[in-house]
C-alpha positions in Angstrom: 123.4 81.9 77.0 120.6 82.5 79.1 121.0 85.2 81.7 119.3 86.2 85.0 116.0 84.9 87.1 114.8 81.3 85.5 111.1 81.3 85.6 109.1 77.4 85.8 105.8 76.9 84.0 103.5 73.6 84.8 100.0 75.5 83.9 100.2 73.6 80.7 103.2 71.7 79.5 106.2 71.9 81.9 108.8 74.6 80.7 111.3 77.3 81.8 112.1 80.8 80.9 115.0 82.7 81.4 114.6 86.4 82.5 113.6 87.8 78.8 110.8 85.1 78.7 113.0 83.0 76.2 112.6 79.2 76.4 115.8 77.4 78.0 115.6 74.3 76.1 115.5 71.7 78.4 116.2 69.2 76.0 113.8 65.6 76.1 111.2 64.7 77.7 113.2 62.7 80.4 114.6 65.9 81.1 111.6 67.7 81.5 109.9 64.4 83.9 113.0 65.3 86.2 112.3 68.8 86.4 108.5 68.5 86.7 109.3 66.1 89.8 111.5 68.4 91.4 108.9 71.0 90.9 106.0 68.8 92.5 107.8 68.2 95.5 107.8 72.2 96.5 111.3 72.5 97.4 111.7 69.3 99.4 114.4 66.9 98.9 113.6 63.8 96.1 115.6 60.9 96.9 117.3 59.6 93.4 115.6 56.2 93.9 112.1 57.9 94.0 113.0 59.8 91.0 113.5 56.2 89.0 110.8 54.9 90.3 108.7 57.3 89.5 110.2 58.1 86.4 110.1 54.2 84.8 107.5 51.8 85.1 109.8 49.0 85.2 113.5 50.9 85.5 116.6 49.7 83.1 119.9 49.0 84.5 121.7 51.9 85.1 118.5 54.0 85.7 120.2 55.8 88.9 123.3 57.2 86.5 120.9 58.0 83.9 119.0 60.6 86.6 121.7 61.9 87.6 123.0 62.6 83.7 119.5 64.4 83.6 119.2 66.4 86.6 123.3 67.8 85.5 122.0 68.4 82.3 119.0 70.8 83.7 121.4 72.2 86.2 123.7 73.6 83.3 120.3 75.0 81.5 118.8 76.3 84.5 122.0 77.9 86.2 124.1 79.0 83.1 125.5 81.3 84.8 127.4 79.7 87.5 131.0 79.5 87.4 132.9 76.3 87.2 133.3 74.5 90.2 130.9 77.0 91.9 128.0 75.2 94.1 124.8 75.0 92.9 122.1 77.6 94.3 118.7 76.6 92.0 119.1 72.7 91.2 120.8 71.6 94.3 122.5 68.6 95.5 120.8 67.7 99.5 122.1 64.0 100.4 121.1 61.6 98.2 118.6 63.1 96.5 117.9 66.8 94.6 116.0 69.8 95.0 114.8 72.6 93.0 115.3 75.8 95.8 113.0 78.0 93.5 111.2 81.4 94.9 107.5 81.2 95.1 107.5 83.9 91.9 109.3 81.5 90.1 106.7 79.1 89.4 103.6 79.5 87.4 100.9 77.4 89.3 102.8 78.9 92.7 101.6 82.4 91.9 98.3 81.2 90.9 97.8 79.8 94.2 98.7 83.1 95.8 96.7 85.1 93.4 93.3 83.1 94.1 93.9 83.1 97.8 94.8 86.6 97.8 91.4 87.1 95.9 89.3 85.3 98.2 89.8 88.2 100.9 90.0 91.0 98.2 87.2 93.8 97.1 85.6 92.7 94.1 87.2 94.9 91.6 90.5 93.9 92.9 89.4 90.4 92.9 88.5 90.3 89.0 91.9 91.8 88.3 93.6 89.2 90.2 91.7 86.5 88.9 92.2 87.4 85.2 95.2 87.7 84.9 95.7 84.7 87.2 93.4 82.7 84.9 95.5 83.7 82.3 98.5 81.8 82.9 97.3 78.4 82.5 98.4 76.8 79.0 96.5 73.8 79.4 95.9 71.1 81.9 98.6 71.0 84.5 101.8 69.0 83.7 100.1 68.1 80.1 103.0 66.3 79.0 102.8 63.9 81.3 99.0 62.7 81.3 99.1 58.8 82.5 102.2 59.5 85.0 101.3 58.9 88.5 103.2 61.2 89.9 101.6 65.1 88.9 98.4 63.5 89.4 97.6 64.6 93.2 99.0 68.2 92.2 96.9 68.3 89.2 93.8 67.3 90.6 94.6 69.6 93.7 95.5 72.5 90.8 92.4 71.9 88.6 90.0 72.2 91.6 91.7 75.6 92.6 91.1 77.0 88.9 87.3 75.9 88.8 87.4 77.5 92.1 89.3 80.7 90.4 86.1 80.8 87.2 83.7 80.9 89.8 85.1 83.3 92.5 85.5 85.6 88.8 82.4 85.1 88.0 81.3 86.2 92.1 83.1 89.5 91.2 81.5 90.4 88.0 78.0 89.8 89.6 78.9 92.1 92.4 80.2 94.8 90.0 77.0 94.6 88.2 78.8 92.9 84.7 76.2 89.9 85.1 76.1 89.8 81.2 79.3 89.2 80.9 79.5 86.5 83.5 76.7 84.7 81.9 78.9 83.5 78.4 81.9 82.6 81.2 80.0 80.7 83.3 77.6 78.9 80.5 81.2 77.0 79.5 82.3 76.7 82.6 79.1 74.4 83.9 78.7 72.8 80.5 82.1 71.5 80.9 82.0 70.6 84.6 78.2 69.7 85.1 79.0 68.4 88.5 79.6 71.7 90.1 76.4 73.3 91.7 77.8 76.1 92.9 78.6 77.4 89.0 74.8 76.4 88.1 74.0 78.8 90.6 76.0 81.7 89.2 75.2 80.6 85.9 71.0 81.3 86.9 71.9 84.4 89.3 73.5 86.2 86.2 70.6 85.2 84.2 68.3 86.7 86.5 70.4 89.7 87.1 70.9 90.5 82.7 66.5 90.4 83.2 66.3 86.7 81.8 64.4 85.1 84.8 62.9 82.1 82.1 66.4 81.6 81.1 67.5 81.2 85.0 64.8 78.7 86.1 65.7 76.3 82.8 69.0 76.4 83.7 68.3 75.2 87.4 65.9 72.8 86.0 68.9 71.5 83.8 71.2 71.4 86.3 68.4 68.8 88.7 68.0 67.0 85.8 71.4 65.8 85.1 72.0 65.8 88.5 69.1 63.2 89.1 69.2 61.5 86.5 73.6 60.5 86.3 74.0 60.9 89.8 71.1 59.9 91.9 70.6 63.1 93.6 68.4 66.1 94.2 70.0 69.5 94.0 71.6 70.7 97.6 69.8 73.4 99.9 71.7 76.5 98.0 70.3 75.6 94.7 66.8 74.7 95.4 66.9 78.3 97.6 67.7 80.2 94.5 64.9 78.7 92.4 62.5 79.4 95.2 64.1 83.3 95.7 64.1 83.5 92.0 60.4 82.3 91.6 59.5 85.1 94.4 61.5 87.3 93.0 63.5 87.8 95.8 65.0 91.9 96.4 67.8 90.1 97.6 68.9 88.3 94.1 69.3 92.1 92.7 72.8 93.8 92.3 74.3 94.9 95.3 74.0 98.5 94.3 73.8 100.8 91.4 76.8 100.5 89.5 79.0 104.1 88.9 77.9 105.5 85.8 81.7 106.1 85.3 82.3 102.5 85.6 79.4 101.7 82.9 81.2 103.6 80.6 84.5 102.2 81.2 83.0 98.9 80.7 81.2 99.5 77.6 84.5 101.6 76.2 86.7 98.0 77.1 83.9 95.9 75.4 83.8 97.6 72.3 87.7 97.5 72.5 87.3 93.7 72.6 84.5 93.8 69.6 86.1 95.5 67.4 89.7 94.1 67.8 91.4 97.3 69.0 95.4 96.8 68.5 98.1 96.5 71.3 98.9 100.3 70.2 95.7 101.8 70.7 94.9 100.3 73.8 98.2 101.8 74.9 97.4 104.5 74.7 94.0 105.1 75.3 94.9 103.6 78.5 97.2 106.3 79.3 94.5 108.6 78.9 91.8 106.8 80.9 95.0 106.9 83.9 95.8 110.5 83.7 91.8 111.1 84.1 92.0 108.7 87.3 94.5 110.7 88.7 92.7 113.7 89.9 89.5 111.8 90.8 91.0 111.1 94.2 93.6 109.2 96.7 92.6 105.6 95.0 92.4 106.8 91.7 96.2 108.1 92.2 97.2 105.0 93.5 96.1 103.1 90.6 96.8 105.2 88.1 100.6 105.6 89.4 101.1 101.9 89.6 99.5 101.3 85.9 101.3 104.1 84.3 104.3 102.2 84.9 103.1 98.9 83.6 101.9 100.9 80.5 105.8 102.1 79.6 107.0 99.0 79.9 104.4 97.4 77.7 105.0 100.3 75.0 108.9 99.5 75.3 108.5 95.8 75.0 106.9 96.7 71.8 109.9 98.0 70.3 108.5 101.1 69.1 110.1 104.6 70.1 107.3 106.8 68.9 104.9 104.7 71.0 107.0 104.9 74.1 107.3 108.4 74.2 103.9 109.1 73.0 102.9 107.1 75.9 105.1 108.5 78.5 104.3 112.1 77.3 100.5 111.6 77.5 100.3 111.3 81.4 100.7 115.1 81.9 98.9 114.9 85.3 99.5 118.9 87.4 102.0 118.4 89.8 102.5 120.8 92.9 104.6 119.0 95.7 108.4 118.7 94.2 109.1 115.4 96.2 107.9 112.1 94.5 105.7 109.6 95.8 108.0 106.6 94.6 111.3 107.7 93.9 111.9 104.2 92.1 108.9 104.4 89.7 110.0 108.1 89.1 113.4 106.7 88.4 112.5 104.1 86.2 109.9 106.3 84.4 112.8 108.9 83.4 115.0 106.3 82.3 112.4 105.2 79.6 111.9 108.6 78.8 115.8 109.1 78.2 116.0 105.9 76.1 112.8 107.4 74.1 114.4 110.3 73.8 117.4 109.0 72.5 115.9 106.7 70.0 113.4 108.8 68.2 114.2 109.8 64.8 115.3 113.4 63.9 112.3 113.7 62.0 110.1 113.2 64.6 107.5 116.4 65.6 108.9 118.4 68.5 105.8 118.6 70.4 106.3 114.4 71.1 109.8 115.9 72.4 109.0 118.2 74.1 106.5 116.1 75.9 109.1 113.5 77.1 111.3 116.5 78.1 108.9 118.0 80.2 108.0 114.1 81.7 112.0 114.1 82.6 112.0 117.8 84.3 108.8 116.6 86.6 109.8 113.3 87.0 113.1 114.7 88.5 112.0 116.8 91.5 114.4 117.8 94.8 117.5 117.5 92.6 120.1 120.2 91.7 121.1 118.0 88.7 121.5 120.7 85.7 119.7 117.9 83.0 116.9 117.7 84.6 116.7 121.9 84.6 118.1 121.9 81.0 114.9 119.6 79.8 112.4 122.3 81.2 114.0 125.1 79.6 114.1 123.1 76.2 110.4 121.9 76.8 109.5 125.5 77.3 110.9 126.5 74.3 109.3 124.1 72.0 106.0 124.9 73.9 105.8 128.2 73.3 106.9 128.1 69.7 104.0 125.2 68.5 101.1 127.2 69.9 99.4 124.2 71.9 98.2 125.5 75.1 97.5 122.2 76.9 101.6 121.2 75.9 102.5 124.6 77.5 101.0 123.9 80.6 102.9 120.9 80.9 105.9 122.1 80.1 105.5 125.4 82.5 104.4 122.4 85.1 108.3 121.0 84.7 110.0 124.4 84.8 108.0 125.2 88.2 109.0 121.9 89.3 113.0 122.7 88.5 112.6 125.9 90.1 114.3 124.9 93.2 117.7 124.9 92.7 118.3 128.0 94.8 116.3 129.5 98.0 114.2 132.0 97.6 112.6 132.4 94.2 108.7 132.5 94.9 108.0 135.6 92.6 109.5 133.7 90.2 107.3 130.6 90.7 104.4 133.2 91.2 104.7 134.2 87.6 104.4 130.6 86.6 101.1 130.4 88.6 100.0 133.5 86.7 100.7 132.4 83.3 99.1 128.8 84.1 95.7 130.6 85.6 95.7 133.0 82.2 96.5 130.2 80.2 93.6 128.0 81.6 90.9 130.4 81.4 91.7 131.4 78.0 91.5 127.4 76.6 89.0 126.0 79.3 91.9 123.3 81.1 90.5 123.1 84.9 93.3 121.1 86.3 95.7 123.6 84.5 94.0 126.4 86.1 93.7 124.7 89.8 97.5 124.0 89.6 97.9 127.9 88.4 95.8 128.7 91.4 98.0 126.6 94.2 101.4 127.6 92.9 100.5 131.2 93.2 98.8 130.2 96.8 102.3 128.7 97.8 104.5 131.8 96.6 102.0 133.8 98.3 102.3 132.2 101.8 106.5 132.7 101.2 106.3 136.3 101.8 103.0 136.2 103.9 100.7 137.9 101.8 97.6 136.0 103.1 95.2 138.2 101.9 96.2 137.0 98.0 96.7 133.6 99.4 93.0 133.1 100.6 92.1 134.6 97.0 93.9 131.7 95.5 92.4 128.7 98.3 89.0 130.6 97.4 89.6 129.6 93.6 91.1 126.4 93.6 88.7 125.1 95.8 86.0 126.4 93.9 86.9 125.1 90.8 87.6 121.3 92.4 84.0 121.5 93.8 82.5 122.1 89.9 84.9 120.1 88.6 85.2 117.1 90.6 89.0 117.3 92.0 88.8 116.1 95.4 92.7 116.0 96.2 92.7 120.2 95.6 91.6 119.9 99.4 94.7 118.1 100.9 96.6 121.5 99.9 93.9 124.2 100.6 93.6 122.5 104.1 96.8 122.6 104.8 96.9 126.1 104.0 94.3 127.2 106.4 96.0 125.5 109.3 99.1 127.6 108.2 97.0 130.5 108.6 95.3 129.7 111.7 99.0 129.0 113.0 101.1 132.3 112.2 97.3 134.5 113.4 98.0 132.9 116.8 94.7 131.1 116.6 94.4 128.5 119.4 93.0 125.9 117.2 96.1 125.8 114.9 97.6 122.0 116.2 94.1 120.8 115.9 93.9 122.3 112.5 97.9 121.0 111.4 96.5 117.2 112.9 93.2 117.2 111.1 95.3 118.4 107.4 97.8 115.5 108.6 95.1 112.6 109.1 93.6 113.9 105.6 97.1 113.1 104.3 97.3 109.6 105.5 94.5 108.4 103.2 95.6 110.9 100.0 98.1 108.8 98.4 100.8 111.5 98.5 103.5 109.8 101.0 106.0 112.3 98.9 104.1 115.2 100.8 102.8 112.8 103.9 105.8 111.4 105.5 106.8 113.9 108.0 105.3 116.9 107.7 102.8 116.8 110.5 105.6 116.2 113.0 107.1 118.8 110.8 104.3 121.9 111.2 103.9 121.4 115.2 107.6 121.9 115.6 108.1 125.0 113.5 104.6 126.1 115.5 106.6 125.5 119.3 110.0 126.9 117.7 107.9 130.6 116.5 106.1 130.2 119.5 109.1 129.8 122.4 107.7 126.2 123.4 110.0 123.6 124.2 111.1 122.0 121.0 113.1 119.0 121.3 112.8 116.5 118.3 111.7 113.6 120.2 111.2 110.4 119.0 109.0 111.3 116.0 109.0 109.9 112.8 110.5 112.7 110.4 110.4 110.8 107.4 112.8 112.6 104.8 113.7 115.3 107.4 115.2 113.3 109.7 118.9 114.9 108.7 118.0 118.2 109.4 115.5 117.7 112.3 118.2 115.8 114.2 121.4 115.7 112.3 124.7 114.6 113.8 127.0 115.5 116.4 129.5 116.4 113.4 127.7 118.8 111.3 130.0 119.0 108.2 128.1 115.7 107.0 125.2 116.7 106.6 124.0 117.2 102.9 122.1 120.1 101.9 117.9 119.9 101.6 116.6 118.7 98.9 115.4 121.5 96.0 112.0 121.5 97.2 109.6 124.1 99.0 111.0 123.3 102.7 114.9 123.8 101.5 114.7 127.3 103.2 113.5 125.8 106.5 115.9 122.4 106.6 118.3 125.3 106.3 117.3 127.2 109.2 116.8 123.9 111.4 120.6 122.9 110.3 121.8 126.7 111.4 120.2 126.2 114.7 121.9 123.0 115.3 125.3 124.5 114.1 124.4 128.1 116.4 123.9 125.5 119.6 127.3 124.0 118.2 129.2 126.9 118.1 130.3 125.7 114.6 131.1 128.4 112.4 131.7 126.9 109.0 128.1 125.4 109.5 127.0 128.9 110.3 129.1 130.3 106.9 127.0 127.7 105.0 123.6 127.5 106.0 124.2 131.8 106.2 124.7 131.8 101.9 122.6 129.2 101.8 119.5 131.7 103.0 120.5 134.9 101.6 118.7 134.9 98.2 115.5 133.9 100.6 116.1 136.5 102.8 112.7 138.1 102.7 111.0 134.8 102.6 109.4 132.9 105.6 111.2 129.3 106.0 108.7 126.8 104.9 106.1 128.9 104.2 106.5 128.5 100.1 105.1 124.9 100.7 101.5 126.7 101.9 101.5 124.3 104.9 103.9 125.4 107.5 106.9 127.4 108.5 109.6 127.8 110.8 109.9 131.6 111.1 111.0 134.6 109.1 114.4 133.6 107.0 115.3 137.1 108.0 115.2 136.1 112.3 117.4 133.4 111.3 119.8 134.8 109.5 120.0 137.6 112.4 120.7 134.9 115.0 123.4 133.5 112.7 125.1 136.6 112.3 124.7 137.3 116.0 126.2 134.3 117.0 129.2 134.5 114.1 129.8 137.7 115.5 130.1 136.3 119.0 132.4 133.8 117.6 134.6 136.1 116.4 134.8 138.1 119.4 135.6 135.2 121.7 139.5 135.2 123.0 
């Protein structure tokens, strides 16, 4: 039986898939007419007599029974799940005819259409990624069992002219990322094929001229008037005999847009050998991984990217079947983390599941370090939860760590207990030690991003008890070593800081300071640490400073409980395990102090007495709400109050 989303091919023969990418078997080739009919019409309605006429030249008796004995046999393969008697949801009954109400996803030469439209507006390197893998999909000519029907032939004429269109608008891209040599081999076939098509000639002899092969590029434009003249009649148009001319004068404006990033050269040359030398699904894997957790630190796109293909690269390792792959592969990506709330709680979900199920299936044999590294994945992975597992798989990372004598598996694993370090309030000498060890650990064995992450976490516990002086020492270092070592994300945090420390010296030019460290958020890929926290810092800043502080209609992202919680207090949940627990707290136990509601007061009160010498906030290294100490004094204050009321 096949279960879940049915997926419709026409790129080729016309087929289905069911959610696994498993044929449904749509039995003959009647069958499969009916289906590519339904599909042509985009959703619309087919009336049963157009199906037989355009299903027979010359239609038998019976014909109309006949269709419909097809289009109920498709329904049961395309719908198996639907329950007897149940209406019909995919293959659909509208009048007298049928329709096929698929999703645009669901087709093949549906998403290609979006894809190539969607690369006609895009940057060039997103561009070439859309196009190859759009390109990619196509199994041969469009509806290719069904070559001398008359009805496919407008969609795949209309189809065909949007692929040549997709070759050349690839072969645009890899001009303007400088890969002209490897346009040239694409774009050779591609006008050899389809001689008719001046616009490829012209790519064909700009890539020439651009791989230094100017002869090369003026035969091919004199090839391309030749058979132009002599099959056709005609002289080549105004764009083509403008490039021969440019090319002749050697134009400046035929060269590469601009020098291409030496990193990208090298990324290029690394892929082409891949493709030379036949490099297996495995190793790519892999390697990948490695290339993404570089990517991570070079800045707010390279995050980005590397965030959404580190996901694509589990699930490729787990379609392979192999557990020591998987985990390998999860493990690898040990990129520092210092903010304990995730940038895509789904992604983080789905990338602890795999690690779990990796976990679960390695074999006992297996080398703890590979272990240890998916344990460590799950404790970082797991931020802002008091869930003991997550907690447990730190400790047990730790332990492994510290026992194989691999300094770079330590870090990592130190990097998941300081990120399971927030179960409680309070607790920033512990988390400074961790910074310690991580700075010692780094110098010793050379790991930069080991050390800058050392540097930040002992910067954070610093600013919890307000020892500023140690603080700038550590904003001093962290932002020295991202200037020699190309980590341009170190300054989100380091600008944060100083705003912080503008803000609790009284400095006039704090709010200016907390909106320029917010606007540098908006463009550092972080929304776990974005979303929020500007609105966030001014208010603590009015609240320490006696200004009016009403919460307004601001958007206080994940806050939004605490910042303005409900008329019944009891339901709110507590903070998150993160570095503004203490001061959620202390905005919840003014809310309950204003309330006069004492078991609130109780609460948030035990809540903040391990933090009790602690600053509210101020553990994050970007703002607080006050000394933990003032607001526990207010609480008891007002409990006392309580208690003396008649």
């Amino acid at each position: 039986m096949h279960g879940g989303r049915i997926t419709f091919g026409v790129l080729g023969p016309v087929t289905a898939e069911d959610a696994q990418r498993r044929p449904v078997a749509l039995r003959g080739p009647m069958h499969r007419a009916v289906l590519g009919r339904l599909l042509v019409a985009r959703g619309r309605t087919v009336p049963v007599n157009d199906l037989v006429d355009d299903l027979w030249v010359a239609p038998p008796e019976g014909a109309v029974a006949a269709v419909r004995t097809f289009v109920a046999a498709l329904r049961k393969a395309v719908e198996p799940d639907r329950p007897p008697r149940a209406p019909a949801t995919l293959l659909v009954t509208q009048g007298l005819g049928y329709a096929l109400r698929c999703a645009p996803d669901q087709v093949d030469a549906w998403r290609f259409e979006q894809a190539v439209a969607e690369a006609a507006t895009a940057d060039p390197v997103t561009a070439l990624a859309l196009l190859d893998e759009a390109l990619s999909w196509w199994r041969g000519p469009a509806y290719a069992d069904f070559p001398d029907a008359a009805w496919p032939r407008a969609d795949r004429s209309r189809l065909s002219e949007l692929r040549l269109q997709a070759v050349e608008r690839r072969a645009q891209a890899q001009l303007d990322l400088g890969q002209a040599d490897r346009a040239v081999a694409d774009l050779d076939g591609h006008v050899t094929a389809h001689p008719w098509r001046e616009h490829g000639w012209g790519l064909l002899a700009l890539a020439l001229y651009r791989s230094g092969r100017q002869g090369d590029a003026l035969a091919v434009l004199r090839r391309a008037r030749e058979l132009l003249a002599g099959h056709l009649g005609v002289e080549p148009g105004p764009a083509l005999r403008t490039l021969e001319t440019d090319i002749l004068r050697q134009e400046p404006s035929l060269d590469a847009p601009g020098r291409p990033d030496p990193a990208a050269e090298v990324l290029t040359r690394v892929t082409s050998a891949y493709e030379r030398v036949g490099g297996g699904a495995r190793m790519r894997l892999e390697s990948a991984v490695g290339m993404l957790r570089n990517l991570a630190v070079t800045g707010a796109g390279g995050l980005e990217v590397a965030r959404e293909q580190r996901a694509a690269a589990v699930a490729a390792a787990e379609q392979l079947g192999d557990p020591e792959l998987t985990a390998r592969v999860i493990g690898a990506y040990d990129v520092p983390a210092i903010w304990p709330r995730v940038d895509d709680a789904q992604q983080a979900a789905g990338i602890v599941a795999a690690a779990e199920r990796a976990l679960a299936m390695l074999p006992p044999t297996r080398p703890d370090p590979v272990r240890a590294r998916l344990l460590a994945t799950i404790a970082i992975e797991s931020r802002g939860t008091r869930d003991p597992r997550p907690a447990q798989c730190a400790r047990q990372a730790e332990t492994i760590a510290r026992a194989s004598n691999d300094p770079v598996l330590l870090a990592f694993a130190l990097n998941g207990v300081f990120m399971q370090s927030f179960a409680g309030t309070g607790g920033s000498a512990a988390r400074d030690r961790i910074g310690a060890e991580l700075v010692c650990l780094a110098g010793r064995h050379d790991l930069a991003s080991v050390e800058v992450l050392g540097h930040l976490i002992r910067l954070q516990s610093s600013c919890a008890v307000a020892a500023f002086d140690r603080a700038d020492q550590h904003a001093h270092a962290a932002d020295d070593l991202a200037a020699r070592h190309e980590r341009p994300l170190v300054a989100v945090f380091t600008r944060w800081y100083r705003a912080l420390r503008a803000d609790l010296a009284g400095d006039d030019r704090a709010e200016l300071l907390y909106r320029e460290a917010g606007a540098r958020l908006d463009d550092a890929g972080m929304p776990g640490m974005r979303d929020g926290l500007l609105p966030l810092a001014l208010l603590g800043m009015r609240l320490r400073r006696g200004l009016p502080a009403e919460a307004g209609d601001e958007d206080w992202g994940p806050y939004e409980p605490w910042v303005r919680p409900p008329v019944r207090l009891a339901d709110v949940p507590d903070p998150p395990a993160d570095l503004l627990a203490e001061a959620m707290w202390c905005l919840l136990g003014r809310a309950a102090i204003a309330a006069g509601d004492r078991e609130t007061m109780r609460r948030v009160r035990r809540a903040l007495l391990p933090a009790a010498a602690e600053w509210a906030g101020a553990a994050s290294g970007a703002l607080t709400v006050g000394r933990v100490a003032d607001h526990l004094a207010a609480l008891d204050a007002a409990l006392r109050t309580a208690r003396a009321r008649p």
